[in-house]
C-alpha positions as CSV (number, residue, x, y, z in Angstrom):
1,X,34.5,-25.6,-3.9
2,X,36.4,-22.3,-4.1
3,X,36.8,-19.8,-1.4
4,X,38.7,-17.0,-0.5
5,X,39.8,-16.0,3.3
6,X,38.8,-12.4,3.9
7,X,39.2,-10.9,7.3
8,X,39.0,-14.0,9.3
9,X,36.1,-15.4,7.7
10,X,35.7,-18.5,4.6
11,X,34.1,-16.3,2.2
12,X,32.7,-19.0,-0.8
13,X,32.6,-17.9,-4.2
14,X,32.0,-19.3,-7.8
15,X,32.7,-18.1,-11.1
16,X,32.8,-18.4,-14.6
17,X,33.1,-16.7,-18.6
18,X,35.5,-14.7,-19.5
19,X,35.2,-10.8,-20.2
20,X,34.8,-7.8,-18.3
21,X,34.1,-8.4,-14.4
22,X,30.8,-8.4,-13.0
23,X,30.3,-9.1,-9.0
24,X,26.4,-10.0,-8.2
25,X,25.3,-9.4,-4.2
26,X,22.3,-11.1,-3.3
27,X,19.3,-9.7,-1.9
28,X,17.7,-9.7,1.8
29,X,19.4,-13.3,3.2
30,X,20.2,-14.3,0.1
31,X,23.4,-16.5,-1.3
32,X,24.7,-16.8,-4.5
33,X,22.8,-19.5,-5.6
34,X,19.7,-16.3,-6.2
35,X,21.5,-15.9,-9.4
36,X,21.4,-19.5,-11.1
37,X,19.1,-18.1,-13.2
38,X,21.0,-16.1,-15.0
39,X,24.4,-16.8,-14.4
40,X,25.6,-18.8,-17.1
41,X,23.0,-16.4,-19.6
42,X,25.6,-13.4,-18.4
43,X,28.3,-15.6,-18.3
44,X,28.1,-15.8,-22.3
45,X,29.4,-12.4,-22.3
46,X,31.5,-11.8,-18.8
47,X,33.3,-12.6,-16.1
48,X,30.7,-13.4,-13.6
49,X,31.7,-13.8,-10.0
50,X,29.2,-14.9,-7.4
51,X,29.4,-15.2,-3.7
52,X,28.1,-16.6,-0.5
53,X,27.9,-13.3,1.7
54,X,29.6,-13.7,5.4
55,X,27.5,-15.8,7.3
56,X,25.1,-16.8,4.7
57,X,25.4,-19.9,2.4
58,X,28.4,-22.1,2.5
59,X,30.1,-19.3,3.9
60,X,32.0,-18.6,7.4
61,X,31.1,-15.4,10.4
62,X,28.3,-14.8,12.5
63,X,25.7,-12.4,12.3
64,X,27.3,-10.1,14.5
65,X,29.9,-9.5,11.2
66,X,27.3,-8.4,8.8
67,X,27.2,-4.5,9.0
68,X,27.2,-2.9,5.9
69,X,31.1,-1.5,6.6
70,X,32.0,-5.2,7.0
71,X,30.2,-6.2,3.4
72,X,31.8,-3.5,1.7
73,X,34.9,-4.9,2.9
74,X,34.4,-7.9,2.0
75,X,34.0,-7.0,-1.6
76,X,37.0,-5.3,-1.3
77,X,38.6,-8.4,-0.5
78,X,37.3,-10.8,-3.3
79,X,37.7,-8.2,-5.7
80,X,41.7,-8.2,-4.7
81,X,41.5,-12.2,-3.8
82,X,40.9,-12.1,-7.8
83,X,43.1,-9.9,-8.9
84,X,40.2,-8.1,-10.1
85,X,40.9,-4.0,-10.5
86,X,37.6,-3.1,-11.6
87,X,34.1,-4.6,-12.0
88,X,30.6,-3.7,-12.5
89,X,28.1,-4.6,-9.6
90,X,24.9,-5.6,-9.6
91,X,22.7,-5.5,-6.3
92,X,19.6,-7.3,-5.5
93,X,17.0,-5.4,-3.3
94,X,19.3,-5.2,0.4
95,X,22.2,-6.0,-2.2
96,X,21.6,-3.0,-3.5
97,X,22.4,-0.9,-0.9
98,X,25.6,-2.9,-0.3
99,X,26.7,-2.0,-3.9
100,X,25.9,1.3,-3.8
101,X,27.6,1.6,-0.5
102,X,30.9,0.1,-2.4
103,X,30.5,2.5,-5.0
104,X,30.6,5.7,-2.5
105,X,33.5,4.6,-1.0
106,X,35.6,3.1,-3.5
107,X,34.5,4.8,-6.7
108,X,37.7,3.9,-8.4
109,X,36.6,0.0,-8.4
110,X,33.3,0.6,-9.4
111,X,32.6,0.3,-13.4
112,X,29.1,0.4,-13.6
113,X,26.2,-0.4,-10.7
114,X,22.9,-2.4,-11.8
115,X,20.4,-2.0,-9.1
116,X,17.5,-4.5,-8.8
117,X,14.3,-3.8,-6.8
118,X,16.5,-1.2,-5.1
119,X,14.9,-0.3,-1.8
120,X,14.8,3.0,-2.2
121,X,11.3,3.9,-1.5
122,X,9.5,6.6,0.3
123,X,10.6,6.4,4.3
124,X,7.0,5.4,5.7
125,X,6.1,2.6,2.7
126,X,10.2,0.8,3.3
127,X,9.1,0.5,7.3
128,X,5.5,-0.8,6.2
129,X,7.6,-3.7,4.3
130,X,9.8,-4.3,6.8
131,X,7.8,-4.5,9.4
132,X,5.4,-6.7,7.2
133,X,9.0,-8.9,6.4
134,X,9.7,-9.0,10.4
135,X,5.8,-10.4,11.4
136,X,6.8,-13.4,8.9
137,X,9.8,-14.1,10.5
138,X,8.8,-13.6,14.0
139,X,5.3,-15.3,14.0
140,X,5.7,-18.2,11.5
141,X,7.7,-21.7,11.5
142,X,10.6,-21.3,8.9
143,X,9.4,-23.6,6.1
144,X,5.8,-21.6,6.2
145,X,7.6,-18.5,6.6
146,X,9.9,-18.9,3.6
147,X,7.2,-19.5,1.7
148,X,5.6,-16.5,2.4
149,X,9.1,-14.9,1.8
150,X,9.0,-16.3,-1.5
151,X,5.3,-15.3,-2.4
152,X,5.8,-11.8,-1.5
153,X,8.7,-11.3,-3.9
154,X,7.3,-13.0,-6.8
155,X,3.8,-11.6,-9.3
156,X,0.3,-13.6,-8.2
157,X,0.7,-15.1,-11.5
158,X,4.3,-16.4,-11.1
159,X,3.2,-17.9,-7.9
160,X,-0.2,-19.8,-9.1
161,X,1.7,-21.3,-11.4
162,X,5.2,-21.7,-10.2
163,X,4.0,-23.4,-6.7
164,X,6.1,-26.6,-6.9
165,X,9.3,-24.5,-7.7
166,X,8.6,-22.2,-5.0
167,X,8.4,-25.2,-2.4
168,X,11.1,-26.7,-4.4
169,X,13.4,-23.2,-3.1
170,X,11.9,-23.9,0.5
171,X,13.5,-27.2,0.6
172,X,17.1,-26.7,-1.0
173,X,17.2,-23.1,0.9
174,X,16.0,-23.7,4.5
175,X,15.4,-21.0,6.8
176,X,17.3,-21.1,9.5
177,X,17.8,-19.6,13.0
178,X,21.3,-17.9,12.0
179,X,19.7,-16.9,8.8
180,X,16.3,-15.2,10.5
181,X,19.5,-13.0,12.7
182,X,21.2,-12.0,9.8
183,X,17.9,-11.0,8.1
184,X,17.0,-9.2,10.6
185,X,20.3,-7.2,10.7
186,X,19.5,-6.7,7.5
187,X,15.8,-5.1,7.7
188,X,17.5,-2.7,10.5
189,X,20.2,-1.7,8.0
190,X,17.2,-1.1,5.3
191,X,15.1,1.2,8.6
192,X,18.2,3.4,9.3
193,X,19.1,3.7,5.6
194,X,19.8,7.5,4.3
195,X,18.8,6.6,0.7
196,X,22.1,8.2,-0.9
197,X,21.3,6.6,-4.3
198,X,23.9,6.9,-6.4
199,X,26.8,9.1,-7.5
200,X,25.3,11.2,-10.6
201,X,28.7,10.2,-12.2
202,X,28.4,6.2,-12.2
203,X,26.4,4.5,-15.3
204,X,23.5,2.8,-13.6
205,X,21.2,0.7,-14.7
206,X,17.6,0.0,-12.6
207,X,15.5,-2.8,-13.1
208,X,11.8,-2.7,-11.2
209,X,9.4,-5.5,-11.5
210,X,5.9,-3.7,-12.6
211,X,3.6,-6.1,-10.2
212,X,6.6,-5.5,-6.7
213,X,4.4,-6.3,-4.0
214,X,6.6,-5.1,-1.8
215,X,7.6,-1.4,-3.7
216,X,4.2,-1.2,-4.8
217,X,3.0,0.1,-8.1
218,X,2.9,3.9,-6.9
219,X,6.7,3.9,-5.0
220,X,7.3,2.2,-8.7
221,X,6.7,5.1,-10.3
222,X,8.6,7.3,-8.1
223,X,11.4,5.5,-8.0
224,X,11.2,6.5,-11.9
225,X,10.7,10.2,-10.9
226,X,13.9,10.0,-8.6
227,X,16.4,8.1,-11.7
228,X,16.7,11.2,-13.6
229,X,19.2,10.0,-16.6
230,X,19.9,6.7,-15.5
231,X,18.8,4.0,-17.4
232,X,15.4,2.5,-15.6
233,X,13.6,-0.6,-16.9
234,X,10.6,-1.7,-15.0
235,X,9.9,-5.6,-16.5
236,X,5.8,-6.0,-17.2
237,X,4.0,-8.9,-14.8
238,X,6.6,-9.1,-12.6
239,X,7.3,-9.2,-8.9
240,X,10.4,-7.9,-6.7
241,X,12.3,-10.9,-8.1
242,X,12.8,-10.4,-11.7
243,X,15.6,-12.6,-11.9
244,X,13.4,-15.5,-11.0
245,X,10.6,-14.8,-13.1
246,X,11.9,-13.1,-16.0
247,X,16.0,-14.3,-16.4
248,X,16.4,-13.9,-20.4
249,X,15.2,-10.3,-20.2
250,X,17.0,-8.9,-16.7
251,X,20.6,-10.9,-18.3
252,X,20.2,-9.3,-21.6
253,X,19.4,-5.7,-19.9
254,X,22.5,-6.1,-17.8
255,X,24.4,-7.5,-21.3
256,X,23.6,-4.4,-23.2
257,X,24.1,-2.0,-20.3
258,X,27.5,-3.2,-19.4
259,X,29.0,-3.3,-23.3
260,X,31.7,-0.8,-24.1
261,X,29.6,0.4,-26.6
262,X,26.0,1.1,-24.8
263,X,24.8,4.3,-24.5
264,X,24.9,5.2,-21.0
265,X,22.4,7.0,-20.3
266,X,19.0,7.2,-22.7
């Protein structure tokens, strides 16, 4: 398995295609293996680099290493690990904020930024979720609680009829007592976030799930209000996961989005 030694730490990471470069960060204690849906659909097209972040996955460092300065370092570091210059980033829900984090302080290695599920709600609905996210994790045991995880990110309909997958994910992706830390690192980072969403200058793409139980239909539509001329696609009968429920539709978004000759903005 490949990894790369960034500050200290194992950092693992897979990739594959050829093309231009595009990193994918994983949402709210997730790993890279959040993207096997649609990695080998983008993959077609580019060079798609996935990773384990610090302390998560088959990767090295504790949750004390897992501030948001740290993960936009760590970027950093597989981006020059692969002699990658510049690539296109897209973010997952927490991973959002990590990419658009990278893009405010290093602009110049920043091509395009695809944010999915950004949470970048209203102040009083993002400390609702979270504190909704922290009563899981504090008051149920890990498999129950992962399913409840898993149930909140996905549509009603997805999870009536996807149950066996769902458990399936439960029991190849354990919860863990390291995991619940970094998580709850996480949530904090998500509390104290300033919401400076992104640089009017970088192309950026949004995708929304229409049925996010956790943005909710009304923060939906202002997160619409707040994109301006960005491109915004919120996915019908969807959840705060589109990339599990709908993979062929959120990889050929990002395809079109991130071809030299898209128009950036509609």
């Amino acid at each position: 398995m490949p990894f790369v030694e960034i500050q200290g730490a194992r950092i693992f990471y897979k990739e594959r295609g050829k093309g231009d470069p595009i990193v994918l960060v994983p949402g709210l204690g997730g790993h890279s293996l959040a993207f096997n849906p649609i990695f080998g659909i983008l993959a077609r097209k580019m060079r798609v680099i996935g990773f384990d972040p610090r302390g998560l996955g088959r990767s090295e460092g504790g949750e004390g290493d897992t501030g948001l300065q740290r993960q936009v370092e760590d970027l950093v570091g597989l981006l020059n690990e692969l002699g990658i210059v510049r690539a296109s980033f897209l973010g997952v829900s927490f991973g959002a904020i990590v990419v658009r984090e990278m893009a405010l302080a290093h602009r110049d290695r920043v091509e395009k930024l695809i944010l999915c599920s950004p949470p970048m709600g209203r102040k009083d609905h993002l400390a609702l979720v979270t504190r909704t996210i922290r009563t899981i994790l504090e008051n149920f045991p890990p498999e129950e609680a992962m399913m409840k995880f898993l149930e909140l990110a996905v549509s009603e309909r997805y999870a009536t009829e996807n149950r066996e997958r769902l458990l399936d994910i439960v029991r190849w992706d354990p919860l863990d007592e390291k995991r619940k830390r970094i998580m709850e690192a996480q949530l904090e980072i998500i509390e104290g976030d300033e919401g400076k969403w992104p640089l009017d200058e970088l192309p950026t793409l949004v995708i929304a799930g229409c049925e996010d139980k956790l943005l909710g239909p009304g923060e939906i539509i202002w997160l619409k209000s707040q994109m301006g001329q960005r491109k915004f696609v919120a996915i019908p009968h969807v959840g705060h996961n589109p990339i599990l429920e709908a993979p062929q539709r959120v990889a050929t978004e990002i395809l079109v989005f991130c071809s030299p000759k898209a128009h950036l903005f509609p």
